[in-house]
N, C-alpha and C positions, 0 to 999 in steps of 0.2 A: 390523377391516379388515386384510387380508392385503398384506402389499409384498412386493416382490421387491428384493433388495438386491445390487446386481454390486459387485466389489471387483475392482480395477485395480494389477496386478504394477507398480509402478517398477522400470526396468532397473537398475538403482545401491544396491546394499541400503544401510539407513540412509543414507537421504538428506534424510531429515525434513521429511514436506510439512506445511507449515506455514497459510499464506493459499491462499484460494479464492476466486474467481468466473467468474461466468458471463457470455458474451458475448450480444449479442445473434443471433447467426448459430448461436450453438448450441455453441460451443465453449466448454468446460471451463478455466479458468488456475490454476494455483497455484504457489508457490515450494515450493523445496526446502533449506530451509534449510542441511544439511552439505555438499548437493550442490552449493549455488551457480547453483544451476538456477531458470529459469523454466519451466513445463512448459504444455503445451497436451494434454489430452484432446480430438481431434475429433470430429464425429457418426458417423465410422466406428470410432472406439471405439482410433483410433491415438494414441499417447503422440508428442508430439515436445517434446523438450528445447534449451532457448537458452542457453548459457552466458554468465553475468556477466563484463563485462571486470575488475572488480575483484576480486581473490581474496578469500577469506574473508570477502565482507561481511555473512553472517549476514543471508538475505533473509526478513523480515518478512509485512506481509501486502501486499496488491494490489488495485489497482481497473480495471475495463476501462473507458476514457474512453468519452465519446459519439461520438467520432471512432476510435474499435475500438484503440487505444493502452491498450499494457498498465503501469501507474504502481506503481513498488514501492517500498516501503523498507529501504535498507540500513544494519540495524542496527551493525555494528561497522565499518562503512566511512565512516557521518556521510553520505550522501549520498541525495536520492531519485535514483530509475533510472527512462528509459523505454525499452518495447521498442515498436518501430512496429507496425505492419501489415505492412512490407517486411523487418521481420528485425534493425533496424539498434536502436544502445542508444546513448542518449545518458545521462548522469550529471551530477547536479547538486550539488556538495557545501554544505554549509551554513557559515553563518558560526562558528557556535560546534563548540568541538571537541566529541565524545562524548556527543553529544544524546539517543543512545538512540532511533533513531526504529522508530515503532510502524504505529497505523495512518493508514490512506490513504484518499481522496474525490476527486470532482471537484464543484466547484459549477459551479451554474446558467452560469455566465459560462464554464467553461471552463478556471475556478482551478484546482490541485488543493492541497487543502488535507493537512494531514498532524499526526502528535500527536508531540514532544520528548518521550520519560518522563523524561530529566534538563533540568532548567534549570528546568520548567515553563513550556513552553512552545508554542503551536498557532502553525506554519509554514504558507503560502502562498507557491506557487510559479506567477506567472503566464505567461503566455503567450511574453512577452518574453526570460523562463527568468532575471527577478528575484524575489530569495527575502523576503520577508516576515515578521516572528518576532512574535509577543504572547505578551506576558509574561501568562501567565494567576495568578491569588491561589495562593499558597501550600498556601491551605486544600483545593486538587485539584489541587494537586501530582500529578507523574506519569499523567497522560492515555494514555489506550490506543485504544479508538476513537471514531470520528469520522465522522460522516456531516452530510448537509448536507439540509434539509430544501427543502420547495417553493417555499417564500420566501426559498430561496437563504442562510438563516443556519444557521449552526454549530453543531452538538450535539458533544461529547464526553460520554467516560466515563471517571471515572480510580480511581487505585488507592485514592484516601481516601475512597470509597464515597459520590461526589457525582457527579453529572451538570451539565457545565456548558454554557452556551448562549453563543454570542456574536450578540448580534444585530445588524443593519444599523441603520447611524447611519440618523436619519430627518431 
């Protein structure tokens, strides 16, 4: 099978696109890691760039909520980001210093869930924009991503070559 494969000039050389998804409307998101950028690819094939209020926060990867909100992490800033629909960025810093954060989800509820590589630790940030921390075992330490399955519980994957789940109290 033959593909056709288009590759996309970023205005900003090394700017390090990092995290990726897609919206439901067809629009492309990723961060830029050096650049500090959030970017949008649209279905007319235009780059438009959001810049982060926090300098240097070494943006991560991203998830686009079911409410079209784009949820990132900011690795050397300790905080998750959101960018609306409207343009606007709000920021949420975590309790613990130098968490490391990686990757990002939204569950069923509307949570967005997220992975600490230091502390060992799977973050929740609810609605409310109250943050949530579990101390996940030692033994998967450092967690990277993270997705949220149809029963609404929690999958990671971390760096000590385990997969861990959290499931709903019953």
């Amino acid at each position: 099978m033959k593909m056709n494969i288009t590759e996309f000039t970023i205005a900003k050389a090394d700017s390090g696109p990092y995290g990726i998804a897609a919206a439901k409307d067809g629009n492309v998101w990723f961060t830029q890691y050096k650049a500090n950028q959030i970017s949008c690819i649209n279905k007319n094939e235009e780059i438009k760039e959001y810049a982060v209020p926090t300098p240097n926060a070494k943006l991560m990867c991203l998830t686009v909520s079911s409410s079209g909100d784009i949820w990132f992490t900011e690795n050397a800033a300790n905080k998750i980001g959101r960018l609306t629909t409207a343009g606007n960025f709000t920021e949420y810093a975590l309790p613990h210093p130098n968490s490391e954060l990686y990757g990002i989800t939204e569950g069923l509820d509307g949570d967005i869930w997220f992975t600490q590589m230091k502390g060992a630790r799977i973050g929740k940030l609810t609605a409310d924009g109250t943050i949530h921390e579990y101390d996940i075992p030692t033994s998967t330490a450092g967690p990277h991503g993270i997705i949220c399955d149809e029963d609404g519980e929690v999958w990671f994957a971390s760096e000590c070559n385990k997969i861990g789940h959290i499931r709903k109290n019953s």
